[in-house]
C-alpha positions as CSV (number, residue, x, y, z in Angstrom):
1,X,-32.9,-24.1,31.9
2,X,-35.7,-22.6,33.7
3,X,-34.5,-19.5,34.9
4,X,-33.2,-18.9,31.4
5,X,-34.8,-16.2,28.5
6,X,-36.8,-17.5,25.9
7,X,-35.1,-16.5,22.8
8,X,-35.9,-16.7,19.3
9,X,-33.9,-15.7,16.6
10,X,-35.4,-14.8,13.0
11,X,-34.0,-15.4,10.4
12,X,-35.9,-12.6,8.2
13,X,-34.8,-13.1,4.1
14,X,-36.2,-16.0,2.3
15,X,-34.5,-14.9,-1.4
16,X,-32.9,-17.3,-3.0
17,X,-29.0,-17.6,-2.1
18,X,-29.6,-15.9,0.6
19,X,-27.0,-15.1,3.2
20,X,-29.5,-14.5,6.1
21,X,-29.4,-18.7,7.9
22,X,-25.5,-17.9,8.2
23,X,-25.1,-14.9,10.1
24,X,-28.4,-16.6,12.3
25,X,-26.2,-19.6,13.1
26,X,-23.2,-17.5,14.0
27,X,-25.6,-15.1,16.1
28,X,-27.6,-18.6,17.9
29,X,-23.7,-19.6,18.7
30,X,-23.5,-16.7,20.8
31,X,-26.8,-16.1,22.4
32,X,-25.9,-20.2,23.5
33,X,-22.1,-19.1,24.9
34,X,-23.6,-16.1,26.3
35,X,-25.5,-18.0,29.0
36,X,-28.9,-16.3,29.3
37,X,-30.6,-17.7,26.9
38,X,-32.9,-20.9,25.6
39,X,-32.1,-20.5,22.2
40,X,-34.6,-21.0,18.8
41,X,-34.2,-20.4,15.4
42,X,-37.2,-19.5,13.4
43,X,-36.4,-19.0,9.5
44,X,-39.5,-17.4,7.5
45,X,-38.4,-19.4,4.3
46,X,-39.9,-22.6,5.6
47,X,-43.4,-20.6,7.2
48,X,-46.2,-19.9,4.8
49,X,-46.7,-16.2,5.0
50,X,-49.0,-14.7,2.4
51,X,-49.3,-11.0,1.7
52,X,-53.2,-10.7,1.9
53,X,-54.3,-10.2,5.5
54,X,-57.7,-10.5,7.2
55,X,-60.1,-7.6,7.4
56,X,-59.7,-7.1,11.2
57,X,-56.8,-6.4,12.9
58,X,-54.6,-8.7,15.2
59,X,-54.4,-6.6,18.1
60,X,-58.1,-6.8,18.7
61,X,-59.1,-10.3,17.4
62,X,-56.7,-11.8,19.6
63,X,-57.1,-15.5,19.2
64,X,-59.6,-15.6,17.3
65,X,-57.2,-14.1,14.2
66,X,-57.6,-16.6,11.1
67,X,-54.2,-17.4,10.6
68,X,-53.3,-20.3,8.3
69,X,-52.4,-23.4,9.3
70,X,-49.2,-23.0,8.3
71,X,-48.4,-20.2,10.6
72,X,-48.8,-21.7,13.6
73,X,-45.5,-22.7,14.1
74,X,-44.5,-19.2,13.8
75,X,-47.2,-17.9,16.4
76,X,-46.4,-20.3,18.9
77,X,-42.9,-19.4,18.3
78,X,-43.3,-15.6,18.6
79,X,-46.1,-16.0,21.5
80,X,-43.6,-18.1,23.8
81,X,-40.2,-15.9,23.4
82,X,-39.3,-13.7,25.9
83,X,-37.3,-11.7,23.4
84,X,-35.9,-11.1,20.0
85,X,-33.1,-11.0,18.0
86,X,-34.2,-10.2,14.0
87,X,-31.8,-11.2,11.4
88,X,-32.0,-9.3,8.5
89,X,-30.7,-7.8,5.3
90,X,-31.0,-4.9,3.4
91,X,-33.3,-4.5,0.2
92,X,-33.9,-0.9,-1.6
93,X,-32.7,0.8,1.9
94,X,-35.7,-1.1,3.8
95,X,-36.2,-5.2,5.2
96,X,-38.1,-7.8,3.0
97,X,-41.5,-8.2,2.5
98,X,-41.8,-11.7,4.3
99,X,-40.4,-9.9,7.3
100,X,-42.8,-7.5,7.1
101,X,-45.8,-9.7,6.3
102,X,-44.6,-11.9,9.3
103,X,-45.1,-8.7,11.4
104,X,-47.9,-7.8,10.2
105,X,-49.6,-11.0,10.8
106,X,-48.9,-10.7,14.4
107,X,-49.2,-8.1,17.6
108,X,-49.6,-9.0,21.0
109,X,-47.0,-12.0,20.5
110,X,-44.6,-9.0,19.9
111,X,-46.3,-6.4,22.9
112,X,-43.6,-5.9,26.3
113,X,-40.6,-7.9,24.7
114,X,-37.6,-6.6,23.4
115,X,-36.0,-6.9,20.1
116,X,-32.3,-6.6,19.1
117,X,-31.4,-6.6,15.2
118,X,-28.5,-8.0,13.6
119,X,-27.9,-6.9,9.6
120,X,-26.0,-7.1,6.9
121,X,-25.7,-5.6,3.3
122,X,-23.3,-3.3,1.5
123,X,-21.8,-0.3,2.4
124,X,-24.3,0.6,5.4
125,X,-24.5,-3.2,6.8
126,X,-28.1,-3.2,6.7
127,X,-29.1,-0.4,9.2
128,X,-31.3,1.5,7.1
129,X,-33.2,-1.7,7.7
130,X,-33.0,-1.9,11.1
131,X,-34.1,2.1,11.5
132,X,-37.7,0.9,9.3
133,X,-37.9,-2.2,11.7
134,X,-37.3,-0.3,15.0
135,X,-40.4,2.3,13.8
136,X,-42.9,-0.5,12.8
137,X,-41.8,-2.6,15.9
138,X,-42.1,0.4,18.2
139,X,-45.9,0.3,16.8
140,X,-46.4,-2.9,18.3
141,X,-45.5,-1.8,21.9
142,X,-42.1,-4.0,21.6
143,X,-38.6,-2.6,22.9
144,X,-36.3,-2.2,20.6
145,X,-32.4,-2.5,21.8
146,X,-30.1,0.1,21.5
147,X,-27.1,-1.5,20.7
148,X,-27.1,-3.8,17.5
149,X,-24.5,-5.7,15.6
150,X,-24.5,-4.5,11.7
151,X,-22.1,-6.4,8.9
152,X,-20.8,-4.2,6.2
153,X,-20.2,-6.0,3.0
154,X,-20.6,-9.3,4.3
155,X,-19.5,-11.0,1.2
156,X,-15.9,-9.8,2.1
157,X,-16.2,-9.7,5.5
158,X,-16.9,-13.2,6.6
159,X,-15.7,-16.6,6.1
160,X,-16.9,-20.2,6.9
161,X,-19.6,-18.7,8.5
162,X,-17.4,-15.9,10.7
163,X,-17.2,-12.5,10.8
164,X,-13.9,-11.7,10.1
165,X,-13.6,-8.8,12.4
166,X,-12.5,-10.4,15.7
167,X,-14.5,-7.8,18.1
168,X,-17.4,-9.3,16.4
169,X,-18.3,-11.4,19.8
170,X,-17.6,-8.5,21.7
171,X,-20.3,-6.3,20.0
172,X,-22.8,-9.4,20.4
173,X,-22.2,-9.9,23.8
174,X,-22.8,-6.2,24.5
175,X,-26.3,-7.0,22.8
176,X,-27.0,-10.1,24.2
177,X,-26.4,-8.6,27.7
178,X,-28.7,-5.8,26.9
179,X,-30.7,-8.1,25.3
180,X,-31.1,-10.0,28.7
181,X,-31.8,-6.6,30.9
182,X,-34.3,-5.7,28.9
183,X,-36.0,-9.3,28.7
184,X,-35.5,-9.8,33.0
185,X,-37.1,-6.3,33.5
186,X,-40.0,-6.9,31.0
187,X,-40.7,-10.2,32.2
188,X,-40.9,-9.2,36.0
189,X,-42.9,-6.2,34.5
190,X,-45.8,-8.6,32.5
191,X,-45.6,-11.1,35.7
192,X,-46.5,-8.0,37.7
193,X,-49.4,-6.5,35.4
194,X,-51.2,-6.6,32.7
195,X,-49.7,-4.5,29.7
196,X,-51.6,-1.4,29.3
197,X,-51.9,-1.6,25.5
């Protein structure tokens, strides 16, 4: 278990009905088939997250940010991976606000890791989501993966908690074995030296 990636998977929408802890169990499934990978599941619903943030800036408070208490399940969470895999949908062409807010709390848990998204939604699957989340991760000095794994009117597409499409572990291995290149190389890379943020 040791010489395995830290992974945590977020689960990013916390509407109600939400679709979002399905595709994360599905995706958790094959990050733990995969092999690489010490698997966690993180699902924003159940962390408080409010909007309003503190007057200075996480990347230069450091430690001493004034999270709440109820975070710090989340920050532990996000400062022990070793990489990433967002879940999210697509609202109005962009991700939700609790994602958002749960990114903005945070910086250097993010800095030197990599990130893979999958989505879902309608018609585009949810990338319009992921292109907003790969600019405002990008910010925060994480990698974001090239290849991710996007579901196209999930409410037809899947069924007890499946993707219907049966290249659908195909496309996450091809991510989760990026996924793992990127995590090995940044690891060795933060081992070897300080992050020059």
């Amino acid at each position: 278990m040791e010489n395995k990636h830290k992974l945590l998977i977020i689960v990013g929408s916390v509407r109600e009905g939400r679709f979002g802890p399905v595709v994360a169990s599905w995706v958790a499934e094959q990050a733990a088939t995969h092999g690489g990978f010490d698997v966690d599941v993180v699902d924003l619903a159940t962390i408080d997250i409010p909007l309003e943030l503190p007057a200075a800036s996480p990347k230069y408070a450091g430690d001493d940010y004034p999270r709440p208490a109820g975070m710090a399940a989340l920050t532990s969470a996000l400062e022990g991976a070793d990489a990433f895999i967002v879940v999210t949908p697509e609202y109005n062409h962009s991700y939700p606000a609790s994602l958002k807010a749960a990114i903005d709390w945070h910086f250097t848990q993010w800095t030197a890791k990599p990130v893979a998204f999958v989505s879902y939604g309608g018609a585009a699957g949810g990338r319009h989501a992921v292109l907003h989340l790969e600019n405002v991760l990008t910010e925060l000095h994480a990698v974001t993966v090239r290849d991710g794994l996007a579901f196209p009117n999930y409410f037809t597409a899947w069924r007890d908690g499946r993707p219907l499409d049966p290249d659908a572990p195909a496309y996450a291995k091809t991510l989760l074995d990026q996924l793992a290149w990127w995590t090995g190389a940044l690891r060795a890379a933060r081992d070897a030296a300080p992050y020059p943020a």
